[in-house]
C-alpha positions in Angstrom: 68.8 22.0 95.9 72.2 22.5 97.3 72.5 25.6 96.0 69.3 27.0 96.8 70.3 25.9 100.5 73.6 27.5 100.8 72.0 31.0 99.0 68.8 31.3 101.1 68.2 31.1 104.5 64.5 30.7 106.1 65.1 33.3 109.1 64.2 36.4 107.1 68.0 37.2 107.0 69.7 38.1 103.3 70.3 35.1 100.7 74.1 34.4 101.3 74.9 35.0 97.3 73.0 38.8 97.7 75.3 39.2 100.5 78.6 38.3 99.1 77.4 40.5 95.9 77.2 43.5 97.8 80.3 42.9 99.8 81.9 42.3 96.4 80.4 45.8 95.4 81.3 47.7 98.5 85.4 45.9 97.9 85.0 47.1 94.1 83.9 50.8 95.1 86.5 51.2 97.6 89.0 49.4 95.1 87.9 51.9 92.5 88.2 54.7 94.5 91.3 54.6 96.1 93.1 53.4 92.5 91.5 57.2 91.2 93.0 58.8 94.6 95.5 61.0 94.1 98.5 59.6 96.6 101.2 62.2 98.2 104.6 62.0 96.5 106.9 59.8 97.5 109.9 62.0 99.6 108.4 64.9 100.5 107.0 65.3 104.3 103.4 65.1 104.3 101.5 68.3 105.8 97.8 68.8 107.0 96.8 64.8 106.8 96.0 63.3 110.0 96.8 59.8 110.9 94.4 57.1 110.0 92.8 59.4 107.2 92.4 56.8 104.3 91.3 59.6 101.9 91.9 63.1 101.5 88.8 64.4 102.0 89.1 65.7 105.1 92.7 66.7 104.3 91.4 68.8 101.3 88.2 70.2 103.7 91.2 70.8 106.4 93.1 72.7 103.6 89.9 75.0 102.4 89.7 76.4 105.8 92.9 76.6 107.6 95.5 76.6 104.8 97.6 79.5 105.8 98.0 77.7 109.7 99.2 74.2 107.3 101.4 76.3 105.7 103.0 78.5 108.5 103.4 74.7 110.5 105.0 72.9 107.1 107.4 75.9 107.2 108.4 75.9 111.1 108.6 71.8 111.0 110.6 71.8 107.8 112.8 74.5 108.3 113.3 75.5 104.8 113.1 71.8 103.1 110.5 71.5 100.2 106.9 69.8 102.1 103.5 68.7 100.2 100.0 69.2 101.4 96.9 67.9 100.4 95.2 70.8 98.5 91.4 71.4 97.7 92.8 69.3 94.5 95.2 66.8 95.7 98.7 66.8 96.8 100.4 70.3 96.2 104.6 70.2 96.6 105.4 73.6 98.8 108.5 75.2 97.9 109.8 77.8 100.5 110.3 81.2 99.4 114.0 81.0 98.7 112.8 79.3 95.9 111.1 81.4 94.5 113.5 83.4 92.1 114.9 80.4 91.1 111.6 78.9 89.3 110.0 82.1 88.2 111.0 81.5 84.4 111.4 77.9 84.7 109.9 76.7 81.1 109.3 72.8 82.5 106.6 74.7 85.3 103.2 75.5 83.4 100.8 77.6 84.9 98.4 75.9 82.2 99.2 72.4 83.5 97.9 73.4 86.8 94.9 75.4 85.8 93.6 72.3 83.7 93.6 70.4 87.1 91.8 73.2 88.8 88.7 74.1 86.7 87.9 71.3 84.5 87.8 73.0 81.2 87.0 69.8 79.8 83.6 69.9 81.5 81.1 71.8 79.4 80.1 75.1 80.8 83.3 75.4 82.7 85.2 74.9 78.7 85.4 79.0 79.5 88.7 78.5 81.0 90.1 76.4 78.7 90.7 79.9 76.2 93.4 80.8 78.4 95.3 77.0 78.8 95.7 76.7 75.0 99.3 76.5 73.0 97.8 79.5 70.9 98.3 82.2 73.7 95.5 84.5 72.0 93.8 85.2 75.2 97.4 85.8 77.0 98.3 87.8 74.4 95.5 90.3 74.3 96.0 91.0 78.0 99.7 91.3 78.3 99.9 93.3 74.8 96.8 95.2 73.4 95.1 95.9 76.9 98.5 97.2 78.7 99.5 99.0 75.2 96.0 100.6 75.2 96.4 101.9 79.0 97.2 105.4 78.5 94.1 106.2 76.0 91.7 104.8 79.1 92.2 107.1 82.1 89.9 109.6 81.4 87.4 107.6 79.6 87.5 105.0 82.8 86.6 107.9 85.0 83.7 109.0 82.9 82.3 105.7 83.4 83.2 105.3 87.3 81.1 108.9 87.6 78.4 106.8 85.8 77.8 103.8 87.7 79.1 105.0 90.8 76.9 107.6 91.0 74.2 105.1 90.5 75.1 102.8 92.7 75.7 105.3 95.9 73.2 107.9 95.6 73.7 110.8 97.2 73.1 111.2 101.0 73.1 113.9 103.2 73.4 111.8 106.3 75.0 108.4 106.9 73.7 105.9 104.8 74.4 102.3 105.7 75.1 100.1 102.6 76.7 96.5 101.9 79.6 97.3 99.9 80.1 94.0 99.1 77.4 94.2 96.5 78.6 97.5 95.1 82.3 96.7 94.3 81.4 93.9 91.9 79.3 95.9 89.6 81.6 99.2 89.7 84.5 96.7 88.3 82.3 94.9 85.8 80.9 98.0 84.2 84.6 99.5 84.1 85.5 96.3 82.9 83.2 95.7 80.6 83.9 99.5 79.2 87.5 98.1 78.0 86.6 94.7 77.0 83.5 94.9 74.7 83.3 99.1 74.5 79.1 100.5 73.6 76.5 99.5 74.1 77.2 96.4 75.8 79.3 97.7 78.8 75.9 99.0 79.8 73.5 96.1 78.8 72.5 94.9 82.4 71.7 91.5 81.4 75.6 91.2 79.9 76.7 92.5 83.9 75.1 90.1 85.9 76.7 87.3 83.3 79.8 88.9 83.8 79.9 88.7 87.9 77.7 85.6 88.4 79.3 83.5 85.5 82.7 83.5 88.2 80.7 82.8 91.3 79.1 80.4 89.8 82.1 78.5 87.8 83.8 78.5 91.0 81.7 77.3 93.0 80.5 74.1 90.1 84.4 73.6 90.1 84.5 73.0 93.8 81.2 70.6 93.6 83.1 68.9 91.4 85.9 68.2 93.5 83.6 66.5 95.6 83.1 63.7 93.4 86.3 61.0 93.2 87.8 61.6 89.2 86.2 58.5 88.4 83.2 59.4 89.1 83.1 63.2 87.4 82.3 61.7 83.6 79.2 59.8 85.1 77.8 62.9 87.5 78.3 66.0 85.6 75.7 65.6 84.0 73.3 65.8 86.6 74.7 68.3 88.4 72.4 71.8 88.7 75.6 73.7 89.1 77.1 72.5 85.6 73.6 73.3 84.4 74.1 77.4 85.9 77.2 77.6 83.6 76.1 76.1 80.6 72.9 78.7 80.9 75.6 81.7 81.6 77.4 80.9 78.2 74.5 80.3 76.5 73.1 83.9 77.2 76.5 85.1 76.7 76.7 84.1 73.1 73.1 85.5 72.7 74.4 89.1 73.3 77.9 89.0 72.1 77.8 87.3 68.7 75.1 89.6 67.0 77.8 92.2 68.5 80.8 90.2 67.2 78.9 89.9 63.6 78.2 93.7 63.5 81.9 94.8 64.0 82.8 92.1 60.8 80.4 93.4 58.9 81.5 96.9 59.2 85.0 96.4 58.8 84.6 94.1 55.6 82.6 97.7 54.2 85.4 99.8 56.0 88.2 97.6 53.7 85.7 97.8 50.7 86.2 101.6 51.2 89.9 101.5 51.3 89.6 102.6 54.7 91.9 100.6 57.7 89.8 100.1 61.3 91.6 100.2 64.6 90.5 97.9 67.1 89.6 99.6 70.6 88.8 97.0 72.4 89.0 93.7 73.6 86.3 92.0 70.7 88.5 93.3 67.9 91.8 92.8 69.6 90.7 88.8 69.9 89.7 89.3 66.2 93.5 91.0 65.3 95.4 88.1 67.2 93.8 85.1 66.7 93.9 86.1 63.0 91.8 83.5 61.8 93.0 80.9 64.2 90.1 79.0 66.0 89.0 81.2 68.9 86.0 81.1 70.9 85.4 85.1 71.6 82.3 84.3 74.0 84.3 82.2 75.9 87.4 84.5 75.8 85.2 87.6 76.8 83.4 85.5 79.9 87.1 84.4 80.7 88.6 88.4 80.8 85.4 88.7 83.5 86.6 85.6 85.6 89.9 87.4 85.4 89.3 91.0 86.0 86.1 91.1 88.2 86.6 88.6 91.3 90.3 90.2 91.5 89.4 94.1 91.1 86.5 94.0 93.3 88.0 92.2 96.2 90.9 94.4 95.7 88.6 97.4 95.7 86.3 96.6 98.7 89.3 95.5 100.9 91.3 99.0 100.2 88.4 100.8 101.4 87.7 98.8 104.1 91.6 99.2 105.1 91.6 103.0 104.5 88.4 103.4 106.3 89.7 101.6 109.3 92.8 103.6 109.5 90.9 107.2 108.4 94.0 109.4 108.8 95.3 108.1 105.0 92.0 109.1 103.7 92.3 112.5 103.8 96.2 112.3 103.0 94.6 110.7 99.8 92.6 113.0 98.8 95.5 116.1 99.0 97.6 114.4 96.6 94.8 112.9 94.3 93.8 116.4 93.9 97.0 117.7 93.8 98.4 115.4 90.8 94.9 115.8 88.9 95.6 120.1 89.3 98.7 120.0 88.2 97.9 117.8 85.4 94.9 119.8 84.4 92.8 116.6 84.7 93.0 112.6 84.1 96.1 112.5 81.9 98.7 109.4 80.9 100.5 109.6 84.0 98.6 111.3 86.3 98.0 107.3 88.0 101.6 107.0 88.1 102.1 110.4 90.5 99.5 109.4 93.1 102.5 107.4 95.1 101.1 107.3 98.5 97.6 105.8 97.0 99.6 103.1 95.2 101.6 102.2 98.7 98.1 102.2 100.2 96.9 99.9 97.7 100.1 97.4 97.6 100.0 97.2 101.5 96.4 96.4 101.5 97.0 93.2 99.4 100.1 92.8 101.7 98.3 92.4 105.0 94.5 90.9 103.4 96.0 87.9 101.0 93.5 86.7 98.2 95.0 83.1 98.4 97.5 80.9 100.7 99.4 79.9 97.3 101.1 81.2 94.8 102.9 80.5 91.6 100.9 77.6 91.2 102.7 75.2 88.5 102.7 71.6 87.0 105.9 70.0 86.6 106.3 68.9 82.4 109.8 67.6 83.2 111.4 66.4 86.3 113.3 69.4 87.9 116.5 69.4 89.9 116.3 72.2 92.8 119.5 74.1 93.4 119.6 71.9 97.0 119.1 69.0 95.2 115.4 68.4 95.6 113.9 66.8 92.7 110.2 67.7 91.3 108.8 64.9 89.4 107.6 65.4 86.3 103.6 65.4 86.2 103.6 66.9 90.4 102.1 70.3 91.1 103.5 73.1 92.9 103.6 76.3 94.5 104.7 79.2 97.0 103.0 80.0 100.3 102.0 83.4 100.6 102.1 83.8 104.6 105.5 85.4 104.2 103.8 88.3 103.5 102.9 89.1 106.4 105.6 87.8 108.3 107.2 89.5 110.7 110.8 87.8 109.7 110.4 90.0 106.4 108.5 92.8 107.6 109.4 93.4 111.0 107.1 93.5 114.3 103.9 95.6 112.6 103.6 92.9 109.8 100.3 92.6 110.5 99.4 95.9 110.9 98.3 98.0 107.5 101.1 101.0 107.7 100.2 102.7 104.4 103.2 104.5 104.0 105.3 101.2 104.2 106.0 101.1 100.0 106.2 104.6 99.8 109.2 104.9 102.2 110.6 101.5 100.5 110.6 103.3 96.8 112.1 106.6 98.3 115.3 104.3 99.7 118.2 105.0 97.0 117.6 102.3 93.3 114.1 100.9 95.0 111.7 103.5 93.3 110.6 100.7 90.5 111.1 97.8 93.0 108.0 98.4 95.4 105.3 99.4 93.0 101.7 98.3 93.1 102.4 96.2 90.3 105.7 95.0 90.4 106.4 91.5 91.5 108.9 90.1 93.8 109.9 86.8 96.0 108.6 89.2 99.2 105.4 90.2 97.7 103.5 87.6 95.4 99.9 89.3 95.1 100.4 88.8 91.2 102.5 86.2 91.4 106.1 86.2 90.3 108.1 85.5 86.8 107.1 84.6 83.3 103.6 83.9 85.0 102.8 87.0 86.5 99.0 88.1 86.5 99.5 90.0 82.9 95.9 92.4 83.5 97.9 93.9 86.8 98.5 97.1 85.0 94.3 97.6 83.7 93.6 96.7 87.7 95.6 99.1 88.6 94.4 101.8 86.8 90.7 100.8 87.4 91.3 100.5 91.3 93.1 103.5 91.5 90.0 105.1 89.3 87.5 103.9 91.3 88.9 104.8 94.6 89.6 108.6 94.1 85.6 109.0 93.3 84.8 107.1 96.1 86.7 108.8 98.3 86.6 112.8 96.8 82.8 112.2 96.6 81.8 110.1 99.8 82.9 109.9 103.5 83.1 106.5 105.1 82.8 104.9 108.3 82.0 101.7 109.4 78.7 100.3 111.6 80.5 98.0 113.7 84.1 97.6 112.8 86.1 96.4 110.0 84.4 93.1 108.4 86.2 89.9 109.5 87.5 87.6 106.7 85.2 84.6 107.1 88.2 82.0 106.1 91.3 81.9 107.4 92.5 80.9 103.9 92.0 84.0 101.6 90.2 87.2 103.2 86.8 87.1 102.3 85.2 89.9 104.0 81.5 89.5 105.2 79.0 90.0 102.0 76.5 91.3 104.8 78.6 93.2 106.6 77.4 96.8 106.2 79.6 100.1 105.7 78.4 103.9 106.5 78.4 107.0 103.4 77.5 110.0 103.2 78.4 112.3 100.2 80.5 115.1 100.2 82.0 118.3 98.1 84.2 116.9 95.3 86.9 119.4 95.8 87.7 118.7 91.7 86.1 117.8 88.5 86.3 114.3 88.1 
């Protein structure tokens, strides 16, 4: 009787032990919660967090949207001195770029370490990116090796294949044509792509293309709905989520068109070796076959990873060169001279005919200058505590990287450092011992659009080739102007032009076979 007094009360309100429950639930949660929170290190000056913010969720939404401001203010309040913010993923340690030299080939900062923490591999669907985390190195070894050794044998078939699918994608027009360019650049870089990695018939199977650019939209974008969810909580939710479910579908209709190829190519070489006669591998399905050697691989996932890889990087690359050179018109026909020029004098597309177009590749280096793909850099995980040369220690198991506003700051690049001046490389390589030094894809502390050291984004050299491809037909075959002004980036973080945003064409006399 006593107890059913003190647990029930007879003016409607909630029993007393159904209340204390769910205050008892609400305490656990929040318990729960906060225990799973990732806390800023201990030492470092805190960035981007407001006073009074319990979690970091509005930290990390602060950070998605206005990183490069948090960084520019952690390095004017910090003066040089190591910071943290809280990134989309939890507290990030930001080293200056004096730094930057000095951990390039650091072996205690993995690059894996901190990709495990960004895209769940361990989640199915997104396991895609787990191909290029593991010990093995197959993946990293097909890029940095058989793909850059196999450059020189590509030019001319790459521009077969731009005429292709650029040609279908921009028909020609006689007057100005307005098109969303944004839509274009994607598939022009996964059929080019796709050309290298997985060679006929596939690189013109439509259903493998749309895999190929939706499978990264749409990993990214279940990786960021995942970050919404506390780490507790991911195990129990990921199941339910539709985003997951995209993925899984993606990979699951990947396998469907690769492994019959994958099974093909065996089979012929087994009857090649019955023969007596050797196969060379041409591309990237029987390079993953040479390296991995009968090591566990998982080709699908290696093949959907080179897309994630290639495509998002090449494209935006692509679209935002165009939109720079369009915007500043007087380089375009400066462009065309010495593309056809070099492709004259070298009777065509020949091993180094890329290498002489020198004013397209400043063009093309100053366009990722002034339009950065990301506010970070170098992004690393700490395996062992590391001792800075000012005596700042990392601790083993934090995450790190570089800010990328110095490049496009006007302490390293003078008063126009925001301003695209496509002759800026090209007068930096003419200075006496700085012709290697300011290439497209050469890395340095200054310029970190592919990174810096050990690390370094190792499919640079194929994105250069294909970018430098892809531009000379679209600008030898088309003229270009814009409806309404160069596309504004719609975060302040990375530029991400808008997808609607319209551009003009018309075609024009190709003053050279292509």
């Amino acid at each position: 009787m006593a107890l059913e007094v003190i647990s029930s009360s007879s003016d409607g309100t909630l029993p007393l032990g159904t209340l204390l429950f769910a205050v008892f639930v609400v305490i656990a949660s929040i318990f729960i919660y906060y225990a799973q929170e990732e806390r800023p290190y201990p030492g470092f000056k805190l960035i981007g967090k407001e006073p009074g913010e319990w979690t970091n969720a509005k930290a990390k939404e602060r950070f998605v949207k206005n990183a490069i401001s948090i960084m520019k203010r952690g390095m004017d309040e910090c003066q040089g001195k190591v910071f943290q913010v809280i990134g989309k993923n939890g507290p990030v340690i930001i080293l200056p770029p004096s730094f930057t030299d000095e951990i390039r080939n650091n072996e205690h900062l993995s690059l894996t370490g901190f990709g495990a923490r960004d895209f769940f591999p361990s989640y199915p669907g997104l396991h895609v990116f787990g191909e290029g985390i593991q010990d093995h190195h197959i993946f990293q070894d097909v890029v940095r090796k058989n793909l850059t050794q196999a450059l020189g044998g590509m030019t001319a078939g790459l521009s077969e294949e731009a005429t292709q699918v650029i040609g279908q994608l921009i028909p020609a027009a006689k007057d100005w044509t307005p098109m969303q360019f944004s839509h274009v650049s994607p598939m022009i870089a996964a059929q080019l792509s796709a050309k290298v990695f997985l060679g006929e018939p596939i690189c013109h199977n439509r259903e493998w293309l749309a895999i190929s650019i939706r499978y990264t939209v749409d990993a990214f974008n279940a990786a960021r709905v995942l970050r919404t969810y506390a780490p507790w909580a991911r195990p129990l939710v990921y199941r339910f989520l539709p985003e997951l479910r995209t993925v899984q579908n993606h990979v699951k209709q990947a396998r469907a068109i690769i492994e019959p190829e994958i099974a093909a190519r065996r089979a012929a070489r087994q009857e090649a070796l019955l023969r007596g006669e050797k196969t060379k591998s041409t591309d990237a399905i029987g390079w993953f076959e040479d390296v991995a050697a009968g090591r566990p691989f998982d080709f699908v996932s290696g093949q959907l990873l080179l897309s994630v890889v290639s495509i998002h990087t090449t494209s935006m690359t692509l679209m935002t060169l165009l939109y720079d050179l369009t915007a500043n018109p007087k380089y375009i026909d400066l462009l065309r001279e010495e593309i056809v020029q070099v492709l004259k004098e070298d009777g065509g597309w020949k091993k180094t005919s890329l290498y002489k177009m020198k004013l397209l590749d400043s063009c093309m280096k100053e366009s990722q200058r002034v339009h950065v793909l990301g506010a970070n850099a170098m992004q690393r995980r700490v395996e062992k505590t590391v001792t800075l040369s000012d005596g700042t220690r990392l601790p083993k198991g934090s995450f790190i990287s570089v800010p990328t506003y110095q490049m496009f700051d006007p302490k390293y690049w003078g008063p126009d450092a925001e301003k695209f001046d496509g002759h800026r490389f090209l007068n930096m390589r003419n200075q006496p011992g700085q012709e290697n030094r300011w290439q497209f894809v050469t890395t340095s502390a200054e310029h970190l659009g592919f990174g810096h050291g050990q690390h370094a984004c190792p499919g640079r050299f194929f994105a250069s080739n294909e970018i430098k491809i892809a531009i000379a037909h679209l600008l030898l075959k088309y003229d270009w102007k814009f409806e309404g002004g160069q596309p504004k980036s719609l975060t302040e973080s990375e530029y991400v032009p808008d997808p609607s945003a319209k551009i003009l064409y018309k075609s024009r006399e190709c003053e050279i076979e292509l």
